[in-house]
C-alpha positions in Angstrom: 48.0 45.0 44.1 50.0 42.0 44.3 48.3 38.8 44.6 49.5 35.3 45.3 47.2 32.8 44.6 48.3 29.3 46.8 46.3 25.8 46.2 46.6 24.0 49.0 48.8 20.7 50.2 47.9 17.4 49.6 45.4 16.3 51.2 43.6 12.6 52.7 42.8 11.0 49.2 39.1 11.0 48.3 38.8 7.2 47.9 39.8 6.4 51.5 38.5 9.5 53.2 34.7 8.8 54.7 34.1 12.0 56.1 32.3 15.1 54.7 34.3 16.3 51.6 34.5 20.2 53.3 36.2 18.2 56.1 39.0 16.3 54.4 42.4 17.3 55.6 45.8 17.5 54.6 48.3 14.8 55.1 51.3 14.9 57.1 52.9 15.1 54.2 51.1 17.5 52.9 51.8 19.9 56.1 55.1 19.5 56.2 55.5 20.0 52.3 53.6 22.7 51.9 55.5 24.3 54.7 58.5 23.6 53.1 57.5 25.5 50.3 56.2 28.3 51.9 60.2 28.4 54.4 61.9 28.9 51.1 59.4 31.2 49.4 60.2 32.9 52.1 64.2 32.8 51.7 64.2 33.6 48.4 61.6 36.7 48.8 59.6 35.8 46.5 56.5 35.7 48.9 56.0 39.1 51.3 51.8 39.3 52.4 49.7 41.5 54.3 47.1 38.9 54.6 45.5 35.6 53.4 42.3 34.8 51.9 41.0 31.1 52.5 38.6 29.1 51.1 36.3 27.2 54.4 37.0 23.7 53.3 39.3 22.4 55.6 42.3 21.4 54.0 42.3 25.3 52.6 42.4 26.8 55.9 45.4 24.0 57.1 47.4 25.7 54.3 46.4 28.8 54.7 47.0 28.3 59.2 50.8 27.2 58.0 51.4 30.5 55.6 49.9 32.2 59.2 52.3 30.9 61.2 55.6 31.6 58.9 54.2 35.2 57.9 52.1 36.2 60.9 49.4 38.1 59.3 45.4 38.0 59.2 43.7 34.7 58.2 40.2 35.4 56.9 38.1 32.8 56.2 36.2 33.3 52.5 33.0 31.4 51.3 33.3 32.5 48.3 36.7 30.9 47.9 34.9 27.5 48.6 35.2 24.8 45.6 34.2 26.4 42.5 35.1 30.1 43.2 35.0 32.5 40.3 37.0 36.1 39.9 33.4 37.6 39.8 32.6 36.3 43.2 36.0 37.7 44.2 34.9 41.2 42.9 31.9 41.1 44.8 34.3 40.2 48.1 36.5 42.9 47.0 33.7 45.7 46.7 32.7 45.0 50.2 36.6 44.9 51.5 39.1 46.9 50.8 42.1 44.3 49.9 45.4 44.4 51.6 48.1 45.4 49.3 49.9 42.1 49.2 46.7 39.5 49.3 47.0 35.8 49.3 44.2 33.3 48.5 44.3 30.1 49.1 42.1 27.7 47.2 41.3 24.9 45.0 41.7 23.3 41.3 40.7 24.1 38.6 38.9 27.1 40.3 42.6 28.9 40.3 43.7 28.0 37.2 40.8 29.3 36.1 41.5 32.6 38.2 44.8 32.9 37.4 44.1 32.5 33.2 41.0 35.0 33.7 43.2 38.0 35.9 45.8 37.4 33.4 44.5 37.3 30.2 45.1 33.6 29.2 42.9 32.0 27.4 43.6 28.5 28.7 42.8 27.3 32.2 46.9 27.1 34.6 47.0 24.0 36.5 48.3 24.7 39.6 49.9 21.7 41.7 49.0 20.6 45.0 51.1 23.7 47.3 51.7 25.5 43.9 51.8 29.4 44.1 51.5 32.0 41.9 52.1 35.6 41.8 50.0 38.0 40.0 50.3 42.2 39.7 47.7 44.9 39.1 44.0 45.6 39.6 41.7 42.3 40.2 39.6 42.6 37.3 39.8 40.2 34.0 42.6 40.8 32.4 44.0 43.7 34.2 47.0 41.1 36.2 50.6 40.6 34.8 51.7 37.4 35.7 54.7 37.2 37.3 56.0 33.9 38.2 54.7 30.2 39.4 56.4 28.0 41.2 55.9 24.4 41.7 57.0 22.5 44.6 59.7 20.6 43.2 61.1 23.6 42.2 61.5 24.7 45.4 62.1 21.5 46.9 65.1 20.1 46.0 64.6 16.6 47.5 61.7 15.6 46.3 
């Protein structure tokens, strides 16, 4: 399996957002950076899916509604992949679903650098950066990932 774990784009900041934390969105520069990212992924190859995994806060599923509309494939909303999502809940979703080949799931800090150290046998926690992805290879159990690359937005965007 190959499986590309995405945090998602920047989103309203916490101390001027007064809505329900699940509900706070991305910003418009958020969406239009993450997009960015996801466009040149997308010309460099690094990215090919067969669907995406989201987490139900909102700002999750903006990202993940952006990778939709680049890479038209499934969306399916996750719970488990809500703030503080483990790879043992993701076994559990796995057991009950067969997982597409080429699986992406978007999500939050630190829950991913926490996924991505655990699938890959690293024994620290990988920050991953607002629109960060990362690709891992192999069978979704601890340990049992290569990792094969991370990219940060400004490495992708030149501009910035």
């Amino acid at each position: 399996m190959e499986l590309f774990l995405m945090r998602h784009g920047i989103a309203e900041d916490r101390q001027v957002w007064f809505g329900p934390e699940r509900q706070r969105p991305l910003t418009a520069k958020g969406r239009k950076r993450t997009r960015a990212v996801v466009v040149e992924l997308k010309h460099l190859k690094l990215l090919k899916l067969d669907a995406i995994w989201t987490s139900p806060l909102v700002r999750a599923k903006q990202t993940a509604e952006i990778v939709r509309e680049i890479y038209d494939v499934p969306v399916v909303e996750v719970k488990e992949l809500a703030a503080g999502a483990t790879v043992e809940d993701l076994i559990g979703v796995l057991r009950k679903h067969e997982p597409p080949k080429r699986l992406m799931l978007v999500g939050h800090e630190p829950d991913l650098g926490y996924m991505y150290a655990e699938l890959a046998g690293i024994k620290d926690p990988f920050p991953f950066k607002k629109a960060g992805v990362a690709c891992l290879s192999g069978d979704f159990k601890p340990g049992g990932m290569k990792a094969e690359w991370y990219r940060r937005p400004k490495e992708l965007l030149k501009d910035e």
